[in-house]
Every structure is written in structure tokens, then in C-alpha cells.
N, CA, C and O atoms as a printed pandas DataFrame, in Angstrom:
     atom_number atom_name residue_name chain_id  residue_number  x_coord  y_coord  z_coord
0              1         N          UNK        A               1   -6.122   19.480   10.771
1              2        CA          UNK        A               1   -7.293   18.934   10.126
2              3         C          UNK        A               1   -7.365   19.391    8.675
3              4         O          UNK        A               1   -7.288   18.478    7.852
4              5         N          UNK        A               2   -7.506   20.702    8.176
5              6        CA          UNK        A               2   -7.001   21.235    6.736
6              7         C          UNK        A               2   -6.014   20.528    6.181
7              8         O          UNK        A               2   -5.974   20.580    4.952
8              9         N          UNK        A               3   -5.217   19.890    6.715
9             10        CA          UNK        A               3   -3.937   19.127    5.957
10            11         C          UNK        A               3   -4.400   18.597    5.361
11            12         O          UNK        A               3   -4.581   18.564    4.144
12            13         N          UNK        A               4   -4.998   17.468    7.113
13            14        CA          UNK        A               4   -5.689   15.976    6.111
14            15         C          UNK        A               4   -6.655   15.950    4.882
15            16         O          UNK        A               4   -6.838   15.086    4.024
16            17         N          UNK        A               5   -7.303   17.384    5.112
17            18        CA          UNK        A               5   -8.586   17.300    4.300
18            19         C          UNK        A               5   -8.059   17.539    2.914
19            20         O          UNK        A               5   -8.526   16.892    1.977
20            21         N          UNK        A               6   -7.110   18.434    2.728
21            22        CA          UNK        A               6   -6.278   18.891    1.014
22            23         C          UNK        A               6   -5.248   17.343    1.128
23            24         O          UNK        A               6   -4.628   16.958    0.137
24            25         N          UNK        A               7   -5.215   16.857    1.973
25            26        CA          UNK        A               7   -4.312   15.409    1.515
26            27         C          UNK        A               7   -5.000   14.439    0.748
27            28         O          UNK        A               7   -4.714   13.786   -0.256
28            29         N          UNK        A               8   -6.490   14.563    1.876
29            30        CA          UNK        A               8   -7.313   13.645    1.093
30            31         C          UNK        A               8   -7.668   13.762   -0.132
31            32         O          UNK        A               8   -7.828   12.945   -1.039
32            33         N          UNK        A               9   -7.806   15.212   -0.028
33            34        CA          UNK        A               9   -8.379   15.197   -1.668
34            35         C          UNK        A               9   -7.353   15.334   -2.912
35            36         O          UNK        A               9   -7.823   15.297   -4.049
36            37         N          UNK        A              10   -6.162   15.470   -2.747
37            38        CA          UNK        A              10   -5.360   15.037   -3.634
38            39         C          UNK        A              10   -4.865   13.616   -3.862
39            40         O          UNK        A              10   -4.322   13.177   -4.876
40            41         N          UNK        A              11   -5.175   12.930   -2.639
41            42        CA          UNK        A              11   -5.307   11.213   -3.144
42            43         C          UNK        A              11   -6.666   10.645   -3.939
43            44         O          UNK        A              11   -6.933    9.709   -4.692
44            45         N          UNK        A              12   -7.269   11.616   -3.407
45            46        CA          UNK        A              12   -8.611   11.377   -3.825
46            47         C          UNK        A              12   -8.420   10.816   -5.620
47            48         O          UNK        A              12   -9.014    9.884   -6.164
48            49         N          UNK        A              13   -7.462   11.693   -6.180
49            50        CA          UNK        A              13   -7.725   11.049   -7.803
50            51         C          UNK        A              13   -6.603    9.886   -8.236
51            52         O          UNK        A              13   -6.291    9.583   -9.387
52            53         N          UNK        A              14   -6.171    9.415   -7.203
53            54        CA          UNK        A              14   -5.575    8.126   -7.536
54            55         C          UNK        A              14   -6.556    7.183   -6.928
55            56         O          UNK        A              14   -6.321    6.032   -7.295
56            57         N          UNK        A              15   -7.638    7.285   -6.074
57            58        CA          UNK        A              15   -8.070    6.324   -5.350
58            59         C          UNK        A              15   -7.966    5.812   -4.046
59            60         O          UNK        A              15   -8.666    5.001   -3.439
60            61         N          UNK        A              16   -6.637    6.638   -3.629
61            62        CA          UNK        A              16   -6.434    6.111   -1.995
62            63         C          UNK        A              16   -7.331    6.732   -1.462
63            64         O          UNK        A              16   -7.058    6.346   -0.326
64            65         N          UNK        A              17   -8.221    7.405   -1.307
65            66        CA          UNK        A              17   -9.121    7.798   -0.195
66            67         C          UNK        A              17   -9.882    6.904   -0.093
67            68         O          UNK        A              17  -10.214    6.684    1.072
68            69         N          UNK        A              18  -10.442    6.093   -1.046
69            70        CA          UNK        A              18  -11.063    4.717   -0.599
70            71         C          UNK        A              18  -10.633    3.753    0.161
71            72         O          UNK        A              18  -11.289    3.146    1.008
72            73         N          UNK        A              19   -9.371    3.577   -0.168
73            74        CA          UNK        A              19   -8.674    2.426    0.713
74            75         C          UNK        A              19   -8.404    2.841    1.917
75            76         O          UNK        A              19   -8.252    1.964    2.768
76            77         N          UNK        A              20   -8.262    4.353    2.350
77            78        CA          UNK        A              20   -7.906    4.687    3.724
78            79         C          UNK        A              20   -9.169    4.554    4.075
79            80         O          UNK        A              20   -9.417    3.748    4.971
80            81         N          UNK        A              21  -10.365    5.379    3.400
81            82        CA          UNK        A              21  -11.726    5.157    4.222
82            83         C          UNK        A              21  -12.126    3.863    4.749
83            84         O          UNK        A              21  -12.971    3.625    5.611
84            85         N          UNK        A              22  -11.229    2.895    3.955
85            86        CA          UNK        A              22  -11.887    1.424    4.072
86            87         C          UNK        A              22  -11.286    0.696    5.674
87            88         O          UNK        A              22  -11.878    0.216    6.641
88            89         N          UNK        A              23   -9.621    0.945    5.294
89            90        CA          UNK        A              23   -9.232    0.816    6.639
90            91         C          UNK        A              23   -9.717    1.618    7.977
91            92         O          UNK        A              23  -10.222    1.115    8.980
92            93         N          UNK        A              24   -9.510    2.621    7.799
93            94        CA          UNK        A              24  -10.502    3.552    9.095
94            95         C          UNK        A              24  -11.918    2.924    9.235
95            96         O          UNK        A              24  -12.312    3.310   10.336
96            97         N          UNK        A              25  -12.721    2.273    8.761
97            98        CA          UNK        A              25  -14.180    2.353    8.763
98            99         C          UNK        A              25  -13.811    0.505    9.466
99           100         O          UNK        A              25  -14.654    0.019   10.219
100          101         N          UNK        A              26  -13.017   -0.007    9.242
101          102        CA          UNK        A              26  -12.821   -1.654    9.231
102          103         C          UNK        A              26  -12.304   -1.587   11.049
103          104         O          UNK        A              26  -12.609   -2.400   11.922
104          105         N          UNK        A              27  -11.496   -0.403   11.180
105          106        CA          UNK        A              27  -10.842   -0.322   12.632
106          107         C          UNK        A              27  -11.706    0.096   13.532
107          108         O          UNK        A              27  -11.535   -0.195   14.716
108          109         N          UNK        A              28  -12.893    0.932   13.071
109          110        CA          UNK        A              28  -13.649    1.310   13.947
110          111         C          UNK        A              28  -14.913    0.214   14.271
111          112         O          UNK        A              28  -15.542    0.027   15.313
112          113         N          UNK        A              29  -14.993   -0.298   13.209
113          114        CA          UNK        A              29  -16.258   -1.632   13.724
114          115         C          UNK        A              29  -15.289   -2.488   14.627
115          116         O          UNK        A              29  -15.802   -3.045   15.598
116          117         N          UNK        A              30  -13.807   -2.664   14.382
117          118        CA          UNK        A              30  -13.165   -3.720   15.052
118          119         C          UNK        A              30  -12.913   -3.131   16.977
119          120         O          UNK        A              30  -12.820   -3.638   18.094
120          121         N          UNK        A              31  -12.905   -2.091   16.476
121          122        CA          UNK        A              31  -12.977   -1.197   18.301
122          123         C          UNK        A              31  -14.379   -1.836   18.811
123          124         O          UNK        A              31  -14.614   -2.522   19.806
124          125         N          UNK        A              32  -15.502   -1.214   17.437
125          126        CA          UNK        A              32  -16.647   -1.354   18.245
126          127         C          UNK        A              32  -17.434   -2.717   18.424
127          128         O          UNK        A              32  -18.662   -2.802   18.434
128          129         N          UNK        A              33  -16.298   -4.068   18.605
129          130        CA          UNK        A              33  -16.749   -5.158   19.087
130          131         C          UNK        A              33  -17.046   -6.403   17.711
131          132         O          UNK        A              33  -17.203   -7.614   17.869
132          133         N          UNK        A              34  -17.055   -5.606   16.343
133          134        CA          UNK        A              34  -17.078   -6.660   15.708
134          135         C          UNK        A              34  -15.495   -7.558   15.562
135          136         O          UNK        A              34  -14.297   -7.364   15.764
136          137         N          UNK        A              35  -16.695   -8.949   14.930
137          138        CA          UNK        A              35  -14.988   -9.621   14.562
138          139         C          UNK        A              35  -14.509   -9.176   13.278
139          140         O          UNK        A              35  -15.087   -8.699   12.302
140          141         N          UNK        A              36  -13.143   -9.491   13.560
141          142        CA          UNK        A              36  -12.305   -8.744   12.339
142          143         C          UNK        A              36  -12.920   -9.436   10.682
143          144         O          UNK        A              36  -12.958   -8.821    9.616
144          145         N          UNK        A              37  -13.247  -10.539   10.883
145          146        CA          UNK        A              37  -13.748  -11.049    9.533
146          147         C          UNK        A              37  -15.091  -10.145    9.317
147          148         O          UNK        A              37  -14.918   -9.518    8.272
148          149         N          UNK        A              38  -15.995   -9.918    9.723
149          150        CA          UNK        A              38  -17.278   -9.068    9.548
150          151         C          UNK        A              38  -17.061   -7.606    9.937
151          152         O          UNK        A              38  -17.939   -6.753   10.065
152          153         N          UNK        A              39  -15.517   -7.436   10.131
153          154        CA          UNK        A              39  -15.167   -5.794   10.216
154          155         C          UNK        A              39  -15.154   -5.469    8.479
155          156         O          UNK        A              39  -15.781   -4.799    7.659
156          157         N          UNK        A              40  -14.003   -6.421    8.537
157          158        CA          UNK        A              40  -13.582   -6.103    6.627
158          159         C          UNK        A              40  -14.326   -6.353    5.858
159          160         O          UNK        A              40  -14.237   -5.692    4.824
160          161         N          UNK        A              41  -15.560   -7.528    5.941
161          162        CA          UNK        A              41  -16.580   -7.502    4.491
162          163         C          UNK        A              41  -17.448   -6.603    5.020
163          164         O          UNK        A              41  -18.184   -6.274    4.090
164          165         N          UNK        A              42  -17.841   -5.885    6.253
165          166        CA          UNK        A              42  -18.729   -4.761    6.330
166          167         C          UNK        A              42  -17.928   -3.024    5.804
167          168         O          UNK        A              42  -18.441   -2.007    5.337
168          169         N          UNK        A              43  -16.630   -3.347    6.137
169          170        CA          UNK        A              43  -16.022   -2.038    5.308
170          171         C          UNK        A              43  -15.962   -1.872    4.469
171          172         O          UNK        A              43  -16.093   -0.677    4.202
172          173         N          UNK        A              44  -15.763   -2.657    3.473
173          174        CA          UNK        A              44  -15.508   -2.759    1.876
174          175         C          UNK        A              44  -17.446   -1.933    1.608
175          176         O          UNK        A              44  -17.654   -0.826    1.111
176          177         N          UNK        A              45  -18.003   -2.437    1.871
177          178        CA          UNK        A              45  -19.491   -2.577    1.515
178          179         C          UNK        A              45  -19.570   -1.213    2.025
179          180         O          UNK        A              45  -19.077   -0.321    1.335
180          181         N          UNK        A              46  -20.119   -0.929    3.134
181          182        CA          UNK        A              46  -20.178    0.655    3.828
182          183         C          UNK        A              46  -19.286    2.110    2.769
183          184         O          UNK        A              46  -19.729    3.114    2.212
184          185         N          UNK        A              47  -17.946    1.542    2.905
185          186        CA          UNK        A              47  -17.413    2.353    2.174
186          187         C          UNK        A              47  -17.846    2.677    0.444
187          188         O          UNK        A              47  -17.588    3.588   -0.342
188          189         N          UNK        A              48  -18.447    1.703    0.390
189          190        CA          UNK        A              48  -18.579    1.796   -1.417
190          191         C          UNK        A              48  -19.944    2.255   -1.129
191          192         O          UNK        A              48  -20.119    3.061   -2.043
192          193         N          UNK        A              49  -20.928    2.248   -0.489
193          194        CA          UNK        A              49  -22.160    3.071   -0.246
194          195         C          UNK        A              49  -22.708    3.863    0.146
195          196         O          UNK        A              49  -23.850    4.269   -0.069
196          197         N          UNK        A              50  -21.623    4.299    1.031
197          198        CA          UNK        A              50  -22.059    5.385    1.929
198          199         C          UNK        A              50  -21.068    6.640    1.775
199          200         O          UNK        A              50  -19.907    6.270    1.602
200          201         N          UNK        A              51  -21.256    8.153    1.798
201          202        CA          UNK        A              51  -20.572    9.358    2.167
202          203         C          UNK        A              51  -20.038    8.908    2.441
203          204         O          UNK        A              51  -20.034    7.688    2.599
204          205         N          UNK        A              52  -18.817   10.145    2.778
205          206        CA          UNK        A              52  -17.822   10.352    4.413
206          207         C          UNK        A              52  -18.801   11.001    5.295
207          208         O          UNK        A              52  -18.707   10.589    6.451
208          209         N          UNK        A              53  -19.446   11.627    5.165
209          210        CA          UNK        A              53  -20.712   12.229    6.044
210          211         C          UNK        A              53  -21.445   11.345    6.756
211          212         O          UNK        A              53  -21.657   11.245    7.965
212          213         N          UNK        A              54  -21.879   10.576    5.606
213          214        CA          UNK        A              54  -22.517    9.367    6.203
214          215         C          UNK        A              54  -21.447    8.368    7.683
215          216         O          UNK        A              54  -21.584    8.209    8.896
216          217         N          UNK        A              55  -20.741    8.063    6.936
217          218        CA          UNK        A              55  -19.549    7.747    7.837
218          219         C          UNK        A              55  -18.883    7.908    8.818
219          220         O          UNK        A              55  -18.417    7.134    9.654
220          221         N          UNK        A              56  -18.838    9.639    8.590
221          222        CA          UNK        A              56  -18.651   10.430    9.901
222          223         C          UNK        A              56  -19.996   10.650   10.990
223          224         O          UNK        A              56  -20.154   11.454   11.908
224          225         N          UNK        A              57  -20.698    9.778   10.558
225          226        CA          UNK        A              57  -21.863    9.605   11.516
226          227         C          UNK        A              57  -21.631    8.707   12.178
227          228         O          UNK        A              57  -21.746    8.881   13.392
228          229         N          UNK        A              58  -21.247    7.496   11.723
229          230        CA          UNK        A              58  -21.331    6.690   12.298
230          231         C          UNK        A              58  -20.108    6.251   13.128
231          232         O          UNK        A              58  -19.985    5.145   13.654
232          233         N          UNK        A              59  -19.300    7.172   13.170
233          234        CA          UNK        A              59  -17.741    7.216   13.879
234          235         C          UNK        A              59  -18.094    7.988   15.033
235          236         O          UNK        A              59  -17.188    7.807   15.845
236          237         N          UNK        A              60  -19.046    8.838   15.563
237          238        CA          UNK        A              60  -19.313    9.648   16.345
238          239         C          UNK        A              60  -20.564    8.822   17.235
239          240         O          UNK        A              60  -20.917    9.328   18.301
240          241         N          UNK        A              61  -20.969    8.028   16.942
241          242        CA          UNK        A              61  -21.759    7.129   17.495
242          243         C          UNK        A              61  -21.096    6.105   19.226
243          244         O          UNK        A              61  -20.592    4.983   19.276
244          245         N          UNK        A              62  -21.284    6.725   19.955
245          246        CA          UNK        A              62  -20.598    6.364   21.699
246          247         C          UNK        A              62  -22.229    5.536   22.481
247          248         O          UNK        A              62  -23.376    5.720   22.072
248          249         N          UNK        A              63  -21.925    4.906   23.317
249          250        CA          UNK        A              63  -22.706    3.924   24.102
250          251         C          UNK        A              63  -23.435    4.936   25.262
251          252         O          UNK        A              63  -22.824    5.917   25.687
252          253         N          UNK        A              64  -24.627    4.637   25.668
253          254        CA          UNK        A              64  -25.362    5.377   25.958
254          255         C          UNK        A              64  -24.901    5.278   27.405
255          256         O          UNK        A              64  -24.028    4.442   27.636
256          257         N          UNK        A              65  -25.369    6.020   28.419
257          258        CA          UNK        A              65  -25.535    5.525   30.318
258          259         C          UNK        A              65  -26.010    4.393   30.190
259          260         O          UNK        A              65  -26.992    4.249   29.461
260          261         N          UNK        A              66  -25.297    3.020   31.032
261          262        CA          UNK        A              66  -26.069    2.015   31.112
262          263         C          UNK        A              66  -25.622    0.851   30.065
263          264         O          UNK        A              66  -25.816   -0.361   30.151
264          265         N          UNK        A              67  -25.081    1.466   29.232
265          266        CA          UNK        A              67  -24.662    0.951   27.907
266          267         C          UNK        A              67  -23.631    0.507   27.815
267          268         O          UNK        A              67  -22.751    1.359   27.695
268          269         N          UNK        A              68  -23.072   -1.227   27.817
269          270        CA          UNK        A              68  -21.607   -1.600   27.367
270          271         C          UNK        A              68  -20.528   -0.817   26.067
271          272         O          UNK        A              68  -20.670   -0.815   24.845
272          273         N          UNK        A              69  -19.457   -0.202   26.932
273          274        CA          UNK        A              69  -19.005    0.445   25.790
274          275         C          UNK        A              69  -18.768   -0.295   24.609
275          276         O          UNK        A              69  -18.279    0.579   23.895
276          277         N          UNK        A              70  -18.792   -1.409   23.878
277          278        CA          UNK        A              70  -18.729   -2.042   22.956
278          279         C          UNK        A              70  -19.798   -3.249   22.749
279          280         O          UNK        A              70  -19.745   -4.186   23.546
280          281         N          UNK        A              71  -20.615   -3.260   21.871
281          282        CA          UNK        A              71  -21.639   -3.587   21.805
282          283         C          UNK        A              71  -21.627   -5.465   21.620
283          284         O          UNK        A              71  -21.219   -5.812   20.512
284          285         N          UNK        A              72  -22.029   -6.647   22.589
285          286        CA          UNK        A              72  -22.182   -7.892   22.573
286          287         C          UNK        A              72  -21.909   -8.559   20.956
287          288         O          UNK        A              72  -21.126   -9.440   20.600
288          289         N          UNK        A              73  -22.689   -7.919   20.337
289          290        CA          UNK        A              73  -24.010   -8.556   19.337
290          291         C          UNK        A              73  -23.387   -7.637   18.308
291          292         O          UNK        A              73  -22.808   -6.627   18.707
292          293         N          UNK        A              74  -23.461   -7.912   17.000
293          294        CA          UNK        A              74  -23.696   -7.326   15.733
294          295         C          UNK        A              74  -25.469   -6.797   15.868
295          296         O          UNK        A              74  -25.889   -5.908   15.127
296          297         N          UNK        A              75  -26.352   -7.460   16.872
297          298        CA          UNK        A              75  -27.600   -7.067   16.736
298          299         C          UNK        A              75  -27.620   -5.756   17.238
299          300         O          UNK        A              75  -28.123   -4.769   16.701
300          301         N          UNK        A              76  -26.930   -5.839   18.492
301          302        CA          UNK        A              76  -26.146   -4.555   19.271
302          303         C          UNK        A              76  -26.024   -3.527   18.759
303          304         O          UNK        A              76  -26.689   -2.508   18.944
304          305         N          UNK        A              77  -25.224   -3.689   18.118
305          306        CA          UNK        A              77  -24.201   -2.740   17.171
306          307         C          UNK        A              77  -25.162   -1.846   15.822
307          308         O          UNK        A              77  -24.933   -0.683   15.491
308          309         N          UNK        A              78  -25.987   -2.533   15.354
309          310        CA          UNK        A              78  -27.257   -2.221   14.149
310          311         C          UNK        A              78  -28.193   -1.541   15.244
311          312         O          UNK        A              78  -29.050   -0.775   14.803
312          313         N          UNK        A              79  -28.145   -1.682   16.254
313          314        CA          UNK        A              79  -29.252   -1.219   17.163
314          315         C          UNK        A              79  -28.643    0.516   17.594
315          316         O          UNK        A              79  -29.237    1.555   17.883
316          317         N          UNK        A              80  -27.402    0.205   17.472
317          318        CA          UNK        A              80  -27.149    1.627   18.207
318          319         C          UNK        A              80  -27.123    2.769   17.118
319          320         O          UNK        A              80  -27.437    3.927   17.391
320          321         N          UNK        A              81  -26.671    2.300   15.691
321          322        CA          UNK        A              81  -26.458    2.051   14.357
322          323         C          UNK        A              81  -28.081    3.470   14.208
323          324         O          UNK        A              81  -28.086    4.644   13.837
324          325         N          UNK        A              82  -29.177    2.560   14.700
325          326        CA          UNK        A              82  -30.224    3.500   14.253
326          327         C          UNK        A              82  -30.259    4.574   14.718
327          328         O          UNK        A              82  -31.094    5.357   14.265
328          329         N          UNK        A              83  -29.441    4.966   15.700
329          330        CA          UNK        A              83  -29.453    6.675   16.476
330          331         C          UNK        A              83  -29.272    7.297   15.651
331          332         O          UNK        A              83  -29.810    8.401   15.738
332          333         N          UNK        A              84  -28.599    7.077   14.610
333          334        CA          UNK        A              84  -27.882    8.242   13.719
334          335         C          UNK        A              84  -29.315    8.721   12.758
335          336         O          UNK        A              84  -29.290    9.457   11.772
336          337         N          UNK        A              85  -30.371    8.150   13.294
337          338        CA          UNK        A              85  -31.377    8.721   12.080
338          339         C          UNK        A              85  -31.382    9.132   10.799
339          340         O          UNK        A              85  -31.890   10.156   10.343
340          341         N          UNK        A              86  -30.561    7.952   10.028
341          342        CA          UNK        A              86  -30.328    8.307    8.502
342          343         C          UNK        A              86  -30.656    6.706    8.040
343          344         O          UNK        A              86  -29.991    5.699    8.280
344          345         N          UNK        A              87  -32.081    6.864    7.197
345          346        CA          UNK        A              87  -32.394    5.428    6.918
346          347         C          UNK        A              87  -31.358    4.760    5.799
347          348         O          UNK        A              87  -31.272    3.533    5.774
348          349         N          UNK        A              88  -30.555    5.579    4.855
349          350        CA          UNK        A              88  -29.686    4.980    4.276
350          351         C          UNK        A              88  -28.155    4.363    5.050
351          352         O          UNK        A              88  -27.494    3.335    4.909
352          353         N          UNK        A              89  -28.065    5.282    5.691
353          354        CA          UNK        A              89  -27.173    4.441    7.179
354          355         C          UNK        A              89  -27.538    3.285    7.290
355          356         O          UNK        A              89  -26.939    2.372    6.723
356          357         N          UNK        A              90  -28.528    3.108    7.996
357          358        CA          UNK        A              90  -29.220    1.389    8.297
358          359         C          UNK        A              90  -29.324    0.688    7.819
359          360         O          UNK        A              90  -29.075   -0.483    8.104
360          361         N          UNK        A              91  -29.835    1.234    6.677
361          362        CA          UNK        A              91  -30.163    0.031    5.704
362          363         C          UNK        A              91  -28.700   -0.603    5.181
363          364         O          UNK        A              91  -28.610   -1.829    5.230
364          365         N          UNK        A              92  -27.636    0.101    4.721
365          366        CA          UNK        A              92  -26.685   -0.180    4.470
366          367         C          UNK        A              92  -26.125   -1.453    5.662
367          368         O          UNK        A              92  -26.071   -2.683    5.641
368          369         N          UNK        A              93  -25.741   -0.296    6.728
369          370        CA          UNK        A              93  -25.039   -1.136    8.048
370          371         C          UNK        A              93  -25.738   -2.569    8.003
371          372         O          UNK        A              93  -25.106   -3.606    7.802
372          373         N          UNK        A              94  -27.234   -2.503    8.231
373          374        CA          UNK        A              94  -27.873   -4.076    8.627
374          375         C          UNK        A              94  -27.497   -4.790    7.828
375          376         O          UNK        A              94  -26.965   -5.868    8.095
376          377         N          UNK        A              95  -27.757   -4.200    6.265
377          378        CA          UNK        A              95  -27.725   -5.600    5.175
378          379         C          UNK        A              95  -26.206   -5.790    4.840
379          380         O          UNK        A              95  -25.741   -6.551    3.992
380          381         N          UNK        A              96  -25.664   -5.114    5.510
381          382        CA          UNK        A              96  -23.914   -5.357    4.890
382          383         C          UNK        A              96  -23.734   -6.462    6.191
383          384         O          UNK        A              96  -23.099   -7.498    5.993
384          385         N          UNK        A              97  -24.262   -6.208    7.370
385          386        CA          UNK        A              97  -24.140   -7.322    9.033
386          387         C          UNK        A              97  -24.766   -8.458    8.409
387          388         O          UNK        A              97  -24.248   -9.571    8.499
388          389         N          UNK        A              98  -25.756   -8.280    7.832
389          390        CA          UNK        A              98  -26.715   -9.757    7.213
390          391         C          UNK        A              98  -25.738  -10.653    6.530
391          392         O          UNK        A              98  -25.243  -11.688    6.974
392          393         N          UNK        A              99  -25.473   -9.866    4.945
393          394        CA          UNK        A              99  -24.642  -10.247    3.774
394          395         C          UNK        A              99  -22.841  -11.055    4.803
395          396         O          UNK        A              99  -22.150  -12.070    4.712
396          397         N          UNK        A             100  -22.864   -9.988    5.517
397          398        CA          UNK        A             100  -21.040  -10.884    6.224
398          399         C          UNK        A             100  -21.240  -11.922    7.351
399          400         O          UNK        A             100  -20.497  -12.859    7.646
400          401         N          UNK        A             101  -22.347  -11.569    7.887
401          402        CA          UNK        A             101  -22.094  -12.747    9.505
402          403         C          UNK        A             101  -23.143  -14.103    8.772
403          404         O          UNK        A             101  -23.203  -15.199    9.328
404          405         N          UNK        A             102  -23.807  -13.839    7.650
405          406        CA          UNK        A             102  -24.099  -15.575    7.240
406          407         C          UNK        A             102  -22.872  -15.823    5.774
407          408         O          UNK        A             102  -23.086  -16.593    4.837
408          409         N          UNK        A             103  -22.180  -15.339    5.864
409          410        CA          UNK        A             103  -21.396  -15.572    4.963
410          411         C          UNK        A             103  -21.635  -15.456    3.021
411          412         O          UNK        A             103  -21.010  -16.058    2.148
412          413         N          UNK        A             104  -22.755  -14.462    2.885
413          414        CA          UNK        A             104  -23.125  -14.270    1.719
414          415         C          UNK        A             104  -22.497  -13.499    1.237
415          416         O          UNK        A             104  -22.463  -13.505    0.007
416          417         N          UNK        A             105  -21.819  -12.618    1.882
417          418        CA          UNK        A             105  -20.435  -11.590    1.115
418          419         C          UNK        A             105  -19.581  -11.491    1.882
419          420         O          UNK        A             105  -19.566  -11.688    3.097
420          421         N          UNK        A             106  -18.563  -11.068    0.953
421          422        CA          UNK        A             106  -17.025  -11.215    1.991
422          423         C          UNK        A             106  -16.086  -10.499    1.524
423          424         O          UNK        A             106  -14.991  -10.473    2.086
């Protein structure tokens, strides 16, 4: 884990830590049931707004008892989204789900 973390941060000043954050953050909405088109315009967006903290919140985020492990709905998904109790989380996640699934960003 120390590796990755002095790896990251020596990519960090060329810029690849964005693009890896972007792919990691794009694979994990695509696990967690979105489609791949509203994986990638919600990663691009997330990533440019949010921590890795922030981020690493929302990677730690698992389906409750009772709970389909992968969520139906993008409504789903914003719903489980609010556990993490960080209103800049949400707000981000929803309006980046808004902005990609009617096709206003991409």
C-alpha cells in the first residue's frame, strides 16, 4: 500500500493520478450496476470534484441485508450514495447521474 501511495504521488505531477482515479472511479460505478456510458461521464465529473477521501468513501460503500448487491436504478445507486453522510458527496454523485443519464454531459 506505501508503494502505491509514493507511486501515486510521484505521478501525481505529470497528471496520471487523475486519469487512474478516473478509471478506478468509472470501474467501480460499472461493478456497481451503472451503464458504462453514465459510468464514464459520471467519472470524469466525480473525479474533477471530489477528494480521494471523498472517493474513498464512496468505494467502501456495500449493499445493506436485504439489499441487491448492485443497485437496479441510478435512483438506487444516489440512494445508497447518501450513507456516506457527506453532502458534497451527493450533491456531486446526483447532479453528475442527472447531467449523464439525460444526456446534458458526457
Amino acid at each position: 500500500m506505501r508503494g502505491v501511495l509514493c507511486a501515486a504521488a510521484l505521478l501525481g505531477a505529470s497528471g496520471c493520478v487523475e486519469t487512474v482515479a478516473e478509471d478506478r472511479v468509472e470501474s467501480a460505478l460499472v461493478e456497481a450496476g451503472l451503464s458504462s456510458a453514465n459510468a464514464a461521464c459520471m467519472a470524469g465529473r466525480m473525479v474533477d470534484r471530489l477528494t480521494i477521501a471523498q472517493l474513498r468513501k464512496l468505494e467502501r460503500l456495500e449493499a445493506r441485508p436485504g439489499e441487491r448487491e448492485r443497485p437496479a436504478t441510478i435512483g438506487e445507486f444516489v440512494e445508497r450514495v447518501r450513507r456516506v453522510g457527506d453532502s458534497e458527496v451527493i450533491a456531486v454523485t446526483a447532479s453528475s447521474a442527472a447531467l449523464c443519464t439525460t444526456g446534458l454531459a458526457h
